[in-house]
N, C-alpha and C positions, 0 to 999 in steps of 0.2 A: 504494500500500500504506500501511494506515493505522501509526502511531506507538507500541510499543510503551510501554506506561505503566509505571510501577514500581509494585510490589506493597510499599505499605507493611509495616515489617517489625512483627509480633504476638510474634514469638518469648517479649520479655520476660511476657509472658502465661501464657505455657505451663510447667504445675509442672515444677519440674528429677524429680520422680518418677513413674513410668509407673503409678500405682495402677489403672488400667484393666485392667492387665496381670496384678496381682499378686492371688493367692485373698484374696478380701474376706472370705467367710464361715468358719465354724469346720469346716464339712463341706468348702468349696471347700481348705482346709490341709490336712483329712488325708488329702485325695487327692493331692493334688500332694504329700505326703510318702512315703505311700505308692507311689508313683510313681515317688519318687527310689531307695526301700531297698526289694530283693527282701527281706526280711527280714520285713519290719511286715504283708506277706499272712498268717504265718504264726499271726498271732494271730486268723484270720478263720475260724481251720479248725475242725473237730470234734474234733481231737487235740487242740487248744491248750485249748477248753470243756472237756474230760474232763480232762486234765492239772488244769486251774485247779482243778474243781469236787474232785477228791479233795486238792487242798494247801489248798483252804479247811475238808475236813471234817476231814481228818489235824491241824491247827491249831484245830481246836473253834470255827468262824469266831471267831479271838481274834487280835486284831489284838498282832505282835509284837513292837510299839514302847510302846503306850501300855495295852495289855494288856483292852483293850475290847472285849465283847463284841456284835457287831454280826448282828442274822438277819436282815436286808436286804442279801444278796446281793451287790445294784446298790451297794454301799458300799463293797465288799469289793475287796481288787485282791492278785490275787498275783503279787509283786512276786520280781523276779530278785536274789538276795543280791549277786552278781559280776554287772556288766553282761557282759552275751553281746558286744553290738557286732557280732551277724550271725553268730557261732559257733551251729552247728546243733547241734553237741553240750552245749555251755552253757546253750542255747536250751531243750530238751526235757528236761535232767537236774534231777529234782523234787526232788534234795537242794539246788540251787541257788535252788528257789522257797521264801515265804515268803509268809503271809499278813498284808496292811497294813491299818487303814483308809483311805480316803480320803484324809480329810484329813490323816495322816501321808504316803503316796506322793507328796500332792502338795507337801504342806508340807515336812518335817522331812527325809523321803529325797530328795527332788529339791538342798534345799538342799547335803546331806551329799553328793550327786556333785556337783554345781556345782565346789564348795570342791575336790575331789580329781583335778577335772579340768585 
C-alpha cells in the first residue's frame, strides 16, 4: 500500500468572507430581504399601488419635505410618517402615508430614522 502524502495547507488563500454566498446584485438583496420580512410582499400588491397612487394625488404629487413639485411618478415615494416595522395596521393606515421625493426618502428621511434609531 502506497504512502499517504500530505496535502499542503492553501487555507491562508482563502478570503476569511464567503462573498460566493452572499447577494452580489441589487435584485439578488431585495430578494433575500424580502425573504427574511413577510412584510416587504406587501408592497408588491395592488392594494399597496392604489393606496400609494391616491397619497401621491391627495399631496398634489408635492413632495412634503422640500415642497417640490415632481409629475414623474417613478420619483415619487410614499413614505410611512411612523415606521410600521411589520404593523399591518400602520402599514395600510393612509393618514400615516406621506408623499416624498426621492431624493429626500433616500437622503434626509433615511438619515432622520438612522439618528432615532
Amino acid at each position: 500500500m502506497g504512502k499517504l502524502q500530505q496535502v499542503r495547507d492553501g487555507l491562508h488563500r482563502v478570503s476569511p468572507t464567503m462573498r460566493y454566498l452572499a447577494p452580489t446584485t441589487r435584485a439578488e438583496r431585495s430578494v433575500a430581504r424580502d425573504a427574511g420580512l413577510e412584510w416587504r410582499r406587501w408592497y408588491k400588491t395592488a392594494r399597496w399601488q392604489r393606496l400609494r397612487w391616491s397619497v401621491l394625488v391627495r399631496d398634489l404629487f408635492t413632495c412634503q419635505m422640500c415642497s417640490k413639485v415632481e409629475l414623474d411618478t417613478s420619483l415619487l415615494v410614499a413614505d410611512h410618517t411612523v415606521r410600521h416595522r411589520g404593523d399591518a395596521d400602520l402599514f395600510w393606515d393612509e393618514t400615516n402615508l406621506q408623499c416624498l421625493c426621492k431624493h429626500c426618502h433616500d437622503s434626509h428621511k433615511q438619515r432622520a430614522e438612522r439618528a432615532t434609531t
